[in-house]
C-alpha positions as CSV (number, residue, x, y, z in Angstrom):
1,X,97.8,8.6,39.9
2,X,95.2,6.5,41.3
3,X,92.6,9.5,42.3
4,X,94.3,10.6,38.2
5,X,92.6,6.6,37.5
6,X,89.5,6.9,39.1
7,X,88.3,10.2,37.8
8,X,89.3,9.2,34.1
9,X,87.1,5.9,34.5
10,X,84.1,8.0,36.1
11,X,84.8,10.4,33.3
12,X,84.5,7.7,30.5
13,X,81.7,6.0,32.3
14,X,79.5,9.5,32.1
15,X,80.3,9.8,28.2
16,X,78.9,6.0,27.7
17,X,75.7,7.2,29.6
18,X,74.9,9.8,27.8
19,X,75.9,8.4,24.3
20,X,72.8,5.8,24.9
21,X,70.1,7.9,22.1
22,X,66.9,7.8,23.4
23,X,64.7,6.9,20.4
24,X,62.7,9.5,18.8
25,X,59.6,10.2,21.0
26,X,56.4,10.0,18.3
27,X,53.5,11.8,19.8
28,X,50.1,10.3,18.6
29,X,47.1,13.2,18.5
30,X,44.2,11.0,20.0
31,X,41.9,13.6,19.9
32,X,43.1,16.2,16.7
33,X,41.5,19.2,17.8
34,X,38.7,19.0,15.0
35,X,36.1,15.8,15.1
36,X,35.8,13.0,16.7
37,X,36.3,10.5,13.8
38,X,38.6,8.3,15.3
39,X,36.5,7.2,18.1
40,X,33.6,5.6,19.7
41,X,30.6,6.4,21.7
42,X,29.2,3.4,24.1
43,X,26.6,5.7,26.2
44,X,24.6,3.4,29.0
45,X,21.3,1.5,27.5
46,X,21.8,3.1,23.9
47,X,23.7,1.1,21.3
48,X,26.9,1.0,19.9
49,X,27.9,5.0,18.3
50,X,24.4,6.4,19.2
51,X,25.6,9.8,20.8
52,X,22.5,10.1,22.9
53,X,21.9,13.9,23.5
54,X,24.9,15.1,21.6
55,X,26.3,14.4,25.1
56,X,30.3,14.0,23.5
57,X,31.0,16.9,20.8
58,X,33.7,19.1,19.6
59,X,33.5,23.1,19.8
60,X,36.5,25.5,19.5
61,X,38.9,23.0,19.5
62,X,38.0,21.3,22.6
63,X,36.4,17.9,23.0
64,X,33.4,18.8,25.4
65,X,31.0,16.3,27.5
66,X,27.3,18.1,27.8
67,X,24.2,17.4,28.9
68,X,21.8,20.5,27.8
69,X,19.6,17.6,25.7
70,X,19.0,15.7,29.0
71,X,15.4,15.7,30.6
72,X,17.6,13.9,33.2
73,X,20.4,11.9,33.8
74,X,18.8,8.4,34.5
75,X,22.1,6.9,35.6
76,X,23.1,6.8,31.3
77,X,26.8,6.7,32.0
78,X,28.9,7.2,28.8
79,X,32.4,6.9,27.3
80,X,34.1,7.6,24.3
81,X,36.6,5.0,23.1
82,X,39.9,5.8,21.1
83,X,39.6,3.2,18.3
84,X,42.7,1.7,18.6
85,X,44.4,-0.5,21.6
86,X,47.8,-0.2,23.2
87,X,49.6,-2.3,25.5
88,X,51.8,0.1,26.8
89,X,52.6,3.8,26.5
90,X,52.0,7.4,28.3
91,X,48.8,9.2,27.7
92,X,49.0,12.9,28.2
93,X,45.4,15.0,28.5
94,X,44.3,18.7,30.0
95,X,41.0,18.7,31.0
96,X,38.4,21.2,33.1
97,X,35.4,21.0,34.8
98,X,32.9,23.6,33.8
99,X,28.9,24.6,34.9
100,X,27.2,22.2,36.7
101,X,25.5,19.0,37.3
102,X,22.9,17.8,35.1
103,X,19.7,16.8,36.9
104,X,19.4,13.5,37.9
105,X,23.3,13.6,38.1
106,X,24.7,11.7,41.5
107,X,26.2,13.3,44.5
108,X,29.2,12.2,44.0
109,X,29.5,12.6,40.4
110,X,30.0,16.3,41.0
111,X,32.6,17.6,39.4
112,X,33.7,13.9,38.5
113,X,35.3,12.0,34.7
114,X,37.8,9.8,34.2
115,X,40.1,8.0,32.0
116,X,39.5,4.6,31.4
117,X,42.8,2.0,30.9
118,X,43.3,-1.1,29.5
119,X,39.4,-0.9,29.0
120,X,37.7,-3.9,27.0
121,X,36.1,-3.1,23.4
122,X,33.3,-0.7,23.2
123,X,31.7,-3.4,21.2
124,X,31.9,-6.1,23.8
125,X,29.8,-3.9,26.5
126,X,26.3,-4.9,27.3
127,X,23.3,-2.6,26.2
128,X,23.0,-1.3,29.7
129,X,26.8,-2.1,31.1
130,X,27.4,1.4,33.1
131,X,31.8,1.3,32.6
132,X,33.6,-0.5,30.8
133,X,36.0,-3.4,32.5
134,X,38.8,-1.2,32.6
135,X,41.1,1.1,35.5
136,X,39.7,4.7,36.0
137,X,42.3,7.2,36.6
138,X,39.7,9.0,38.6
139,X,39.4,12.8,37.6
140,X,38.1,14.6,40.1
141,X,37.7,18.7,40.6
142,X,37.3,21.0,44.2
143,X,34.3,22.1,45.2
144,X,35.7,25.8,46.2
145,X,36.3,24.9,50.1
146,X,37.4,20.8,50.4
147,X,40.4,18.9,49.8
148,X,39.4,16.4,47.1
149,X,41.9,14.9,45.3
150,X,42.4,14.0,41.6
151,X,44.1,11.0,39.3
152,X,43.1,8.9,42.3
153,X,42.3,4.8,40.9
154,X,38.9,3.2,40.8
155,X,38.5,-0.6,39.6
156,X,35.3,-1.4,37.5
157,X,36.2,-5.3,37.0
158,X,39.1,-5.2,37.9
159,X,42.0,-5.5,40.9
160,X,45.4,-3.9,41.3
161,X,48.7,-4.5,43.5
162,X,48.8,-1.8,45.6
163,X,51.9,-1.3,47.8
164,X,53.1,-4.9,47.4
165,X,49.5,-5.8,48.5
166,X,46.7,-7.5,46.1
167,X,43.9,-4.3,46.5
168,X,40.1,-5.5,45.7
169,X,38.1,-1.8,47.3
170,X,36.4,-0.1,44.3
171,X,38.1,3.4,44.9
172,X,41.6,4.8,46.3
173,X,42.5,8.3,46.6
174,X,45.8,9.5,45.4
175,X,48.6,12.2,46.9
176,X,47.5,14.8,45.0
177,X,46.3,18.4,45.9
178,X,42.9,19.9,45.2
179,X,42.1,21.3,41.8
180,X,39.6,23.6,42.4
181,X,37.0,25.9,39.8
182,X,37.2,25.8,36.5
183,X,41.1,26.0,35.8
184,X,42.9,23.4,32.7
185,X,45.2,20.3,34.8
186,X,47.6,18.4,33.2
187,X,46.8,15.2,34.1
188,X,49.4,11.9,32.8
189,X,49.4,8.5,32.7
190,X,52.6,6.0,32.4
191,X,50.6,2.0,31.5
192,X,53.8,-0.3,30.8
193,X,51.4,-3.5,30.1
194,X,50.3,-5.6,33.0
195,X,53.1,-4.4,35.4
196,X,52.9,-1.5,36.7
197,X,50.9,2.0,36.3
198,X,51.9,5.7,37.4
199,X,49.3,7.8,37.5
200,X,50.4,11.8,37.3
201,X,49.4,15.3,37.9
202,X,51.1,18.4,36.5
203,X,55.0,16.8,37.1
204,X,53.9,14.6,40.5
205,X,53.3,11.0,40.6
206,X,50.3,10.5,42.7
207,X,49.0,6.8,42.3
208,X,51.3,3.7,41.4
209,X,50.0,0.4,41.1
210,X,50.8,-3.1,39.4
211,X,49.6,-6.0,38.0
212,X,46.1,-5.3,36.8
213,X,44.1,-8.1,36.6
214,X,40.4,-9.2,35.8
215,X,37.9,-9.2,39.4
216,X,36.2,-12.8,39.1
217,X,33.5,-12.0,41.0
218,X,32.2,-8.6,39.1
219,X,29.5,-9.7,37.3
220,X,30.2,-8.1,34.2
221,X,33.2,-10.1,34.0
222,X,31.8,-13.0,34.4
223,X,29.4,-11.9,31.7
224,X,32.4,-11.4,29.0
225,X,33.8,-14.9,30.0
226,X,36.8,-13.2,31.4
227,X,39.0,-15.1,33.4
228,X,39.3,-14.0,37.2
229,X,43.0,-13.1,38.2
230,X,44.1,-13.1,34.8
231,X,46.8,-10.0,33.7
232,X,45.3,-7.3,31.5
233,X,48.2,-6.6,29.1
234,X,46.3,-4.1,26.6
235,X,43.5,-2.7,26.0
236,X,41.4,0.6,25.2
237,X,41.3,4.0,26.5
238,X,38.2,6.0,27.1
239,X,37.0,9.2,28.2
240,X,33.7,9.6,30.9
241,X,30.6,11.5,30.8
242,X,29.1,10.8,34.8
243,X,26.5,13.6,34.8
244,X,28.7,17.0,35.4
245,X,30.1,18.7,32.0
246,X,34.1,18.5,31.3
247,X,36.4,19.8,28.5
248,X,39.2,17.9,27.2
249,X,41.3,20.1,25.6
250,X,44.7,17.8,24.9
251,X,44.6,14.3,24.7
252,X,47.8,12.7,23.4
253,X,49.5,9.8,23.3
254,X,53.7,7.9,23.5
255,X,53.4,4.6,22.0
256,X,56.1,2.6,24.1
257,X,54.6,-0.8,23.4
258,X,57.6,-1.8,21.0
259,X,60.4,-1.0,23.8
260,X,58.6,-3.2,26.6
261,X,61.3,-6.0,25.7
262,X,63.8,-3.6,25.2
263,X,65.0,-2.7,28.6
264,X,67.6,0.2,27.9
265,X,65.6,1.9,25.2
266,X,62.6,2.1,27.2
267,X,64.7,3.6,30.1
268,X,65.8,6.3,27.8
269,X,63.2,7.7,26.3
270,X,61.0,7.1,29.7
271,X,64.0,9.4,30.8
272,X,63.9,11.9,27.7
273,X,59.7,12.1,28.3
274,X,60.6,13.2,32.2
275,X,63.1,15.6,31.2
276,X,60.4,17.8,28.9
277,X,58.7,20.8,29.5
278,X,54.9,20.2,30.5
């Protein structure tokens, strides 16, 4: 009677589990596939939406970073800004690097983009601010021959917690394994507001970190009156151009910010986006 107990109450216990609905998982098409129309261009020592050298553009379906209208690079690091913030939510993209380097380009820009999080507003970066005050989930492709990881974390104005430990180094590299030539990755990122960050590649977590917060002593902090320490909650997402050319062929998004005070619903549908097919 008692094992008779004990199974019924395990029994009942499963049912009650798996009666909790997720909430219906709304995917948001950042990028739609055809124009660029709901974002914004901040390319290094060129205003606000000047799209110097057609260097962002859309062709077959594919958002596509190029630099065939560049004498030279000339260090003019650019980013395209989604124009809307979110505080908390998983961004989905599948991106490729393809040809090579632009002159000018730096060595270690090879085969290198990004996604910015939590960036500030493409309208509060100075004229020739290089990145925007944000946390790079570093995309990064194989040279053919050497292990070089990808979704690793670099922090332009900005610090992390990393392993329990407050982490002020610019760059970090991440568990993951070497992309290399021109192949698509699926490439993820889970931003629940200022506490913690999972950064993902195909189905493995390869970078977690918490508690992002503004550097005090970067100067272009200092420049935007930021305060030093403080959390960064929300922001913008971007997209890099650093000199080598890169295809973005999915970029998506899961607004969780409405479940970040909502404990069990956020555990379900972080549990119903983990169960899907990549």
């Amino acid at each position: 009677m008692k094992r008779l107990l004990t199974a019924c109450l395990l029994l009942t216990s499963f049912f009650a589990i798996a009666q909790k609905k997720s909430p219906p998982v709304k995917w948001i098409r950042l990028f739609n596939g055809k124009n660029m129309k709901d974002w914004k261009v901040k390319i290094k020592d060129h205003p606000l939406n000047e799209n110097y050298g057609n260097t962002f553009r859309v062709e077959d379906g594919v958002m596509k970073v190029r630099y065939d209208q560049y004498d030279d690079f000339k260090e003019q690091y650019g980013h395209i800004f989604y124009k809307k913030k979110f505080s908390a939510y998983l961004l989905v993209m599948e991106y490729r690097f393809v040809g090579e380097q632009v002159k000018g380009g730096p060595g270690w820009a090879v085969r290198n983009s990004g996604a910015m999080l939590h960036c500030q507003s493409p309208e509060s970066m100075e004229l020739d601010q290089d990145f925007p005050i944000s946390m790079e989930d570093q995309l990064l492709g194989g040279n053919g021959k050497d292990a070089r990881s990808t979704c690793n974390l670099c922090t332009p104005g900005t610090n992390v917690f990393l392993k329990g430990k407050l982490f002020t180094p610019h760059c970090v590299n991440s568990s993951s394994k070497t992309y290399h030539g021109d192949r698509w990755v699926h490439a993820e990122a889970l931003v629940l507001g200022d506490s913690i960050i999972k950064q993902i590649v195909e189905t493995d977590t390869v970078m977690v970190y918490e508690k992002p917060q503004y550097d005090g002593k970067d100067k272009w902090v200092k420049k935007a009156g930021l305060e030093g320490g403080k959390l960064i909650k929300e922001g913008y997402i971007s997209l890099q151009s650093e000199s080598h050319p890169v295809e973005f062929r999915k970029v998506e998004l899961v607004d969780l910010g409405k479940y970040l005070n909502k404990p069990e619903k956020l555990e379900a549908i972080l549990q119903t986006l983990a169960s899907r097919k990549r």
